[in-house]
C-alpha positions in Angstrom: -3.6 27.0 -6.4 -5.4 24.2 -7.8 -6.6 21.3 -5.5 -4.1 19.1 -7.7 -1.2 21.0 -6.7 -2.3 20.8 -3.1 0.7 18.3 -1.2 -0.9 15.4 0.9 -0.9 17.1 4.1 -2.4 20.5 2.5 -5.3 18.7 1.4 -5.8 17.2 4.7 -5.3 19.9 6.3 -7.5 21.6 4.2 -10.6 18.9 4.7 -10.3 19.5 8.6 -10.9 22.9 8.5 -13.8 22.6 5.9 -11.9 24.7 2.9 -12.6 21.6 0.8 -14.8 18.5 0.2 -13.3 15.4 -0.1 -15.2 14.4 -3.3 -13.9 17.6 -4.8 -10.5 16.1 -3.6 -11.7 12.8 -5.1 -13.1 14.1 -8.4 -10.0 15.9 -9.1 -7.9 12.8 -8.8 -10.3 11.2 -11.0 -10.2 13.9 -13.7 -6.5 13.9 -13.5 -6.3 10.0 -14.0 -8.9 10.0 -17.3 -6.8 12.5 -18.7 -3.8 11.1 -18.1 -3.5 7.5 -17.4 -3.6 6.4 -20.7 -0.1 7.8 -21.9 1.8 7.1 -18.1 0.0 3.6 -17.5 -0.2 4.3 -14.0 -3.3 2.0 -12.4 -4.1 -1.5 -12.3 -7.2 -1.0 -10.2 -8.9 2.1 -10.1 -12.3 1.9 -7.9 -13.6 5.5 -8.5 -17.3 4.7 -7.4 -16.0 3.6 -4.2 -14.0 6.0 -3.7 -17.0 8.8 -4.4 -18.8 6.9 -1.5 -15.8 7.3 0.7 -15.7 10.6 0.0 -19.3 11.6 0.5 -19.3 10.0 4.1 -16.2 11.8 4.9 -17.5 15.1 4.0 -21.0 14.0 6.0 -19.1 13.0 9.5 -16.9 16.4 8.8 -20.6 18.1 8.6 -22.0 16.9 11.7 -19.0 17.9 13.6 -16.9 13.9 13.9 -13.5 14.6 14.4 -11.1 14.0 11.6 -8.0 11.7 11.1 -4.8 13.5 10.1 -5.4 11.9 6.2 -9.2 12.5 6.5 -10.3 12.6 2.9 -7.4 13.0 0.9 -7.1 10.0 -2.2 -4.5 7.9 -2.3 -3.7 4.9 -4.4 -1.1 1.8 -3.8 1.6 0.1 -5.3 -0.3 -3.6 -6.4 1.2 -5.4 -3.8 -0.3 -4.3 -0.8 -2.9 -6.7 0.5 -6.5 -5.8 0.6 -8.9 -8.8 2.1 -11.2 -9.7 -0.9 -9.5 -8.0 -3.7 -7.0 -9.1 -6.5 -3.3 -8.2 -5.7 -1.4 -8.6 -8.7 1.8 -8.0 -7.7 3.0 -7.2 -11.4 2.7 -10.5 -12.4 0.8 -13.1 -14.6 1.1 -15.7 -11.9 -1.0 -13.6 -9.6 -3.0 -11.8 -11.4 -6.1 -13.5 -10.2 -5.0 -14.1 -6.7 -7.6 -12.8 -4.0 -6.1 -11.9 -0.9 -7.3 -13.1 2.5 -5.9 -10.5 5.1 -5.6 -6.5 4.5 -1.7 -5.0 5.1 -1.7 -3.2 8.4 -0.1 -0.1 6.6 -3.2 0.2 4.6 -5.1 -1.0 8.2 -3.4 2.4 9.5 -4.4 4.7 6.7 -7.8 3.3 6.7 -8.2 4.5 10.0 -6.5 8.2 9.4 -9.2 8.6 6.7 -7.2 8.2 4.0 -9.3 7.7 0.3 -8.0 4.5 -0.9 -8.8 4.6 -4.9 -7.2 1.3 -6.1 -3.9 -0.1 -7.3 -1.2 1.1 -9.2 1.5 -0.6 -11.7 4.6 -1.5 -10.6 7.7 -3.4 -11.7 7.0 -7.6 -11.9 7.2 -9.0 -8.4 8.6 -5.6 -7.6 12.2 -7.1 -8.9 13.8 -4.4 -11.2 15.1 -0.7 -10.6 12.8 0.7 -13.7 9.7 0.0 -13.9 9.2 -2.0 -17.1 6.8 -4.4 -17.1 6.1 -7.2 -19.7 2.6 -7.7 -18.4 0.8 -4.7 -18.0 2.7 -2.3 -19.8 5.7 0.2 -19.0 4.6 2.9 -16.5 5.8 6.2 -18.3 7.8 9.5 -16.7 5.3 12.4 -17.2 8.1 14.7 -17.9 9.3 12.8 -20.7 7.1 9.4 -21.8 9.7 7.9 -23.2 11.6 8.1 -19.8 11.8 5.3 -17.3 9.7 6.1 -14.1 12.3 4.5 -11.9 11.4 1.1 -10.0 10.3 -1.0 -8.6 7.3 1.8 -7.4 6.7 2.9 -10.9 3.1 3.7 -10.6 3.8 5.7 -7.3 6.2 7.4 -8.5 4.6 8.7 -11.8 1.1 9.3 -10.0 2.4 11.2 -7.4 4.4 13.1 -9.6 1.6 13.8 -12.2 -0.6 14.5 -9.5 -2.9 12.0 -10.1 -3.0 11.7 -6.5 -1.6 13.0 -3.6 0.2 10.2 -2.2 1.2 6.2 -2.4 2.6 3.5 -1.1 6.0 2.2 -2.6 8.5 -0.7 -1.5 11.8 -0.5 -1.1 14.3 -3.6 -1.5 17.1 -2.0 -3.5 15.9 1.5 -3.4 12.2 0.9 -5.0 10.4 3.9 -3.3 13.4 6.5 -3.8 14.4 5.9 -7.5 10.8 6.5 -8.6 11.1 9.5 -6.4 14.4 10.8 -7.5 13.2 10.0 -11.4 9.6 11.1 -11.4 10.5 14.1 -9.0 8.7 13.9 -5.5 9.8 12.7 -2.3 10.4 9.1 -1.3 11.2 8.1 2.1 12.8 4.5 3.3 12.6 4.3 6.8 15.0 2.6 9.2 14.6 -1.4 8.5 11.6 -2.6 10.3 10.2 0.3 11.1 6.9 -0.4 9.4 5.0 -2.9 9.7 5.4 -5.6 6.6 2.3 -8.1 7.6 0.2 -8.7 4.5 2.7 -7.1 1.7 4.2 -9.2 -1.3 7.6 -10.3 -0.1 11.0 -9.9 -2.3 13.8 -10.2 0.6 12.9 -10.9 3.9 16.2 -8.8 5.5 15.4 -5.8 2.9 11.9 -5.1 2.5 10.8 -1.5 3.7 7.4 0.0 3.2 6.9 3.4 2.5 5.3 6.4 0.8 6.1 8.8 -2.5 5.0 11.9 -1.5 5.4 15.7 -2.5 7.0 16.6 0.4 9.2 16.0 3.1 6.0 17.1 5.4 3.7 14.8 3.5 6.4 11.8 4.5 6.3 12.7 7.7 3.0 12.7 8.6 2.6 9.5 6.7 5.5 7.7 8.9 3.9 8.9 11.9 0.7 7.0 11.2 2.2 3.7 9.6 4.8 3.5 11.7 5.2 1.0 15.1 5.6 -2.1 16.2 2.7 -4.8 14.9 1.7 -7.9 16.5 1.4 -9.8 13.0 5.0 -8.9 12.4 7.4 -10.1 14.9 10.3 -8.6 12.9 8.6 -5.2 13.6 10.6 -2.7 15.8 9.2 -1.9 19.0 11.0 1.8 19.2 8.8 4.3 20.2 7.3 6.4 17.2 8.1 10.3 17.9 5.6 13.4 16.8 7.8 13.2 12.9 6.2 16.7 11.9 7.1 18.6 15.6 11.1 17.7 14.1 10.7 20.1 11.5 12.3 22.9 12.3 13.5 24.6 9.3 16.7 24.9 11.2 19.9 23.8 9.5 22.3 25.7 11.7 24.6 22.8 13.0 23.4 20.1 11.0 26.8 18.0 9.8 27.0 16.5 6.6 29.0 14.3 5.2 29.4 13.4 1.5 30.6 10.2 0.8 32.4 10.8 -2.6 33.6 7.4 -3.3 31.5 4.8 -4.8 28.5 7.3 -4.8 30.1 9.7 -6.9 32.5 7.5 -9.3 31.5 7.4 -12.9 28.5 10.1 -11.7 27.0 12.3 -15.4 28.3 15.7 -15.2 24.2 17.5 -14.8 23.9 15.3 -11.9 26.8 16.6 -10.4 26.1 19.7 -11.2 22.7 19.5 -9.7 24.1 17.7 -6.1 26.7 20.4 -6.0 24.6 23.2 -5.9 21.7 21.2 -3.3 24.9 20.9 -1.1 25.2 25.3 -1.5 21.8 25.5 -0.4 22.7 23.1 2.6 25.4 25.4 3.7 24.1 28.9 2.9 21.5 27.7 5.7 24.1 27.0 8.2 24.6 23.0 7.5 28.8 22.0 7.4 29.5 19.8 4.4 33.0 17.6 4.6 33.9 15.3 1.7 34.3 11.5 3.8 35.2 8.1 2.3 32.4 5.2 2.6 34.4 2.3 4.0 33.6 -1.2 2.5 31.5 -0.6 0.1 32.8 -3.3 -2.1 31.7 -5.7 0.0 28.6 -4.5 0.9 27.5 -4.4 -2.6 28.1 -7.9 -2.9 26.3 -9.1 -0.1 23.7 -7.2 -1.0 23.3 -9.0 -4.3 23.7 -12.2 -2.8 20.8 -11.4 -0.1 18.4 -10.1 -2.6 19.1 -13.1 -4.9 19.1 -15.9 -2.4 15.7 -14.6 -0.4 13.9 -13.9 -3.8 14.6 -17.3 -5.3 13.6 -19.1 -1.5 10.4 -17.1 -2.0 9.7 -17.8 -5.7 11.0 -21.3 -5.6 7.8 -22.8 -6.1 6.2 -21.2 -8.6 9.7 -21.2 -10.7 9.7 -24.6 -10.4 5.5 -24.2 -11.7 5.1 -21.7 -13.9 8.6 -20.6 -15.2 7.4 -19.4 -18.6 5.3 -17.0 -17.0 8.0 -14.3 -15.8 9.4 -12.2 -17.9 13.2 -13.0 -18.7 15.5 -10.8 -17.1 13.5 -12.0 -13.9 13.8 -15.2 -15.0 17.0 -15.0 -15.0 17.5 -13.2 -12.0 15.7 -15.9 -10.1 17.3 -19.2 -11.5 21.3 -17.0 -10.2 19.6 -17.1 -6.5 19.6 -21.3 -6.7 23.2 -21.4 -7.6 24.0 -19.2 -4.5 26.2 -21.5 -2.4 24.4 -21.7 1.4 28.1 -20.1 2.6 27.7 -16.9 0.7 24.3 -16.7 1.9 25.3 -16.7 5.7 28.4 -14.8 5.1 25.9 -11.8 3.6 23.8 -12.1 6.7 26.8 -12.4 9.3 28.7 -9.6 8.3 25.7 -6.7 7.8 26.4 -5.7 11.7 30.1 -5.2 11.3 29.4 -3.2 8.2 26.8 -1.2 9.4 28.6 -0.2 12.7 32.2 0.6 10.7 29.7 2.8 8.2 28.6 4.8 10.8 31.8 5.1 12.9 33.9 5.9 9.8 31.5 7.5 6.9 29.2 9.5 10.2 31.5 9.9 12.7 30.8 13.4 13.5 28.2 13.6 11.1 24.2 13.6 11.3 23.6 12.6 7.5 25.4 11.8 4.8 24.4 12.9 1.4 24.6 11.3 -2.3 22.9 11.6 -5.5 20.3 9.3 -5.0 20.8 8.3 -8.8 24.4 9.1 -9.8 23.4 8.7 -13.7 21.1 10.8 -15.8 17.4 9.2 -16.0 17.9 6.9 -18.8 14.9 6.4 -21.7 13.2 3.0 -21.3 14.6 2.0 -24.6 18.4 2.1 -22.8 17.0 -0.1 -20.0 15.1 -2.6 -21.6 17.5 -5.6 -20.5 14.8 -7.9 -22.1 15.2 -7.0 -25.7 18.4 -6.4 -25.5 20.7 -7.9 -22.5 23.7 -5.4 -23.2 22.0 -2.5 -21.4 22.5 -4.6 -18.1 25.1 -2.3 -16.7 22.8 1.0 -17.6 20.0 -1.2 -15.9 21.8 -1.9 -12.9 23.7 1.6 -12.6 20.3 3.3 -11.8 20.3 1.8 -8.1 24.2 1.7 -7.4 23.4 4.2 -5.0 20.3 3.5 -3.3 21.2 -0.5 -2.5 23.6 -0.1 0.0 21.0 1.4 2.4 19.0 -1.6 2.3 22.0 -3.5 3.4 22.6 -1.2 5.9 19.1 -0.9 7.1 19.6 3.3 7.6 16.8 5.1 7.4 16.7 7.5 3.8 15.0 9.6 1.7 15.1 11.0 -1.4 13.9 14.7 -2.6 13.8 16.6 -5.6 17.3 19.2 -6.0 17.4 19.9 -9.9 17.0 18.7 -13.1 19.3 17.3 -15.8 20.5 18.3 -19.6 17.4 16.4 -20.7 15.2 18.1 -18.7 14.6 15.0 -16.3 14.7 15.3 -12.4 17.6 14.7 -10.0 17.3 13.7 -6.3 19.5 14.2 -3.3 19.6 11.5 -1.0 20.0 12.1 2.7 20.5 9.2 5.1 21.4 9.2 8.9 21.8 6.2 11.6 19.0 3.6 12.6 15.6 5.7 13.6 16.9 9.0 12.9 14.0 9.3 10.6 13.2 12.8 12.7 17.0 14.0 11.3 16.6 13.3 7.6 13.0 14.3 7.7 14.3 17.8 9.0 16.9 18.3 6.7 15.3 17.4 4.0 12.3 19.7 4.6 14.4 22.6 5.4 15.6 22.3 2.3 12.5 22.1 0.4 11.4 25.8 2.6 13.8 27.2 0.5 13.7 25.6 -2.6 11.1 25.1 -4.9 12.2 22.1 -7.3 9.3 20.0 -5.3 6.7 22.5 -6.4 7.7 21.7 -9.9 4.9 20.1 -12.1 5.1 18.1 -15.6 1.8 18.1 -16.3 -1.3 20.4 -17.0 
């Protein structure tokens, strides 16, 4: 196997038991990048000297005997919107894109110190505000299986890195389902946690009561390990949960025997393209041939918790924008735009109403769609991955509802704060990847972490590489 094909956590693995340098780790991901960066449009900020430097003293304290962290020398790049005390954070935008941050995110504080490679930035959707991944300002990230392809949003870069193998792993966000589109699109794994899990102290804000801060990974592994060191409560965020963080990788079993699932086939599945049910149907085999119960369940209120998850998203992300919309207004690219100026003519009732009702919802979800169930499983995109061509609401506004049908089943999660991930289970008609989604109740990370791993011991579709 090539080092590129190594998963986060075989790499690391690898670097603690001295079967490979992290420079070689680092000099692959470089290679990969100069060959093919300039057709996916992945980075923003590559720092490949520093990174070298990293490298070389990580490969020195191995040598002398220094104990490594559990990401010791393994390269990593972020979505631009992650913090870093001296550097430009972009955020996807013109109006940032000289803005020099003053404080470094306590995720990446919490890599740093696992000995995670931090190479730079990577391209995401504008302010992190559309399900895609285009971007007016810096160029559309592009899917390496098919370039013409959307990468999924709002964690284009991430997504397409990871899944090129550019690098072995990268921070997303996820507001509306921003780590596991990209996931489900590019074909990795993509795990939201439950809300407040991690730590969001020195990350660009969209919605204060949806944020999440994750990683795209190749494996279910990989995004446990990676939970285990970002996750915890954090003094410089009081909204942080203060649950205690269990051993994620110990959870993972292989065992389905017993594991209840339940599929909600309303909503999810209405209206879902025949190759992606084809591809769900036959993840849902696997699930049972290893002992897992599937039963067909209705999701209860989902009407409603659609439309107070619009009016969240829309009302927090004009609060935070309202200055610079009142500023610079020109400088965002229109469908944002437009998004932005619907939040100001949200009445203050709707607002509350949204807020007020979440609890309800979420404990009628899981006493009606998970009584008697551990997860419940969707398609984590219900459609086929459309070109960017069929998404591009800004040259022409009639492919809103192809726009907004890539998320239909990854926002009500956010609402719902559960925690969810997203792995690869098949590929489409076009050749494109499908995910399944698996969520379970709040901080049952250890449950969907384990089912979605024992999955991927018997499958292979997360092995599956588009590039050479």
């Amino acid at each position: 196997m090539s080092l590129a094909e190594l998963s986060m956590t075989e790499a690391a693995d690898a670097f603690a038991k001295g079967e490979v340098k992290a420079e070689a780790l680092v000099q692959t991901s470089l290679a990969r990048i100069a060959a093919h960066n300039p057709a996916l449009n992945v980075t923003i900020r590559l720092e490949g000297e520093a990174a070298l430097a990293a490298a070389a003293a990580a490969d020195k304290a191995r040598a002398v005997g220094i104990k490594a962290g559990p990401l010791a020398g393994v390269p990593m790049m972020h979505k631009d919107m992650y913090y870093r005390a001296g550097k430009v954070s972009t955020c996807g935008s013109k109006i940032r894109q000289d803005f020099v941050a003053d404080k470094t995110a306590t995720v990446l504080m919490k890599l740093d110190a696992a000995g995670a490679i931090d190479m730079g930035t990577l391209n995401m959707a504008e302010f992190a505000q559309n399900p895609t991944g285009h971007n007016a300002h810096y160029g559309h990230c592009h899917n390496p299986w098919n370039v013409d392809y959307c990468t999924g949003g709002s964690s284009s870069g991430s997504g397409s890195g990871v899944a090129g193998r550019l690098f072995y792993a990268a921070l997303g966000s996820d507001t509306g389902g921003s780590i596991r589109l990209p996931a489900s699109i590019c074909g990795v794994t993509g795990l939201k946690a439950t809300q407040t899990r991690v730590s969001r102290h020195g990350v660009m804000p969209l919605s204060f009561s949806a944020d999440n801060v994750g990683p795209l990974v190749r494996t279910a592994r990989d995004a446990a390990r990676f939970l285990a060191i970002t996750a915890g409560h954090d003094p410089y965020d009081a909204t942080s949960a203060r649950e205690a963080v269990p051993d994620y990788e110990a959870a993972l079993t292989g065992e389905l025997r017993g594991l209840r699932v339940a599929v909600c086939a309303t909503s999810f599945m209405d209206g879902a393209d025949e190759p992606v049910v084809k591809a769900f149907e036959e993840a849902l085999a696997v699930l049972k041939a290893q002992g897992a119960t599937v039963q067909y369940v209705a999701a209860p209120s989902m009407a409603a918790i659609n439309a107070y998850t619009a009016v969240i998203s829309r009302a927090e992300g004009a609060a935070i924008h309202a200055n610079w919309m009142r500023d610079y207004p020109q400088d965002y690219a229109i469908h944002l735009n437009a998004r932005l100026f619907g939040g100001y003519a949200m009445p203050a009732h709707y607002y509350i109403e949204s807020l007020a009702r979440r609890g309800p919802l979420l404990r009628q979800f899981v006493a009606e769609a998970m009584n008697g169930f551990d997860v419940v499983a969707t398609p984590t995109v219900k459609t086929r991955v459309p070109t960017l061509a069929e998404t591009d609401i800004d040259v022409n506004p009639e492919n809103w509802s192809r726009f907004m049908a890539v998320s239909a089943n990854t926002r009500p999660f956010n609402y719902l704060g559960l925690p969810t991930i997203s792995i690869p289970c098949g590929f489409d008609d076009r050749g494109l990847p499908v995910g399944l989604q698996l969520a379970a109740r709040p901080f049952a990370e250890s449950t969907v972490l384990r089912a979605a791993d024992a999955f991927q011991q018997v499958t292979d579709w997360h092995k599956r590489s588009p590039l050479a």
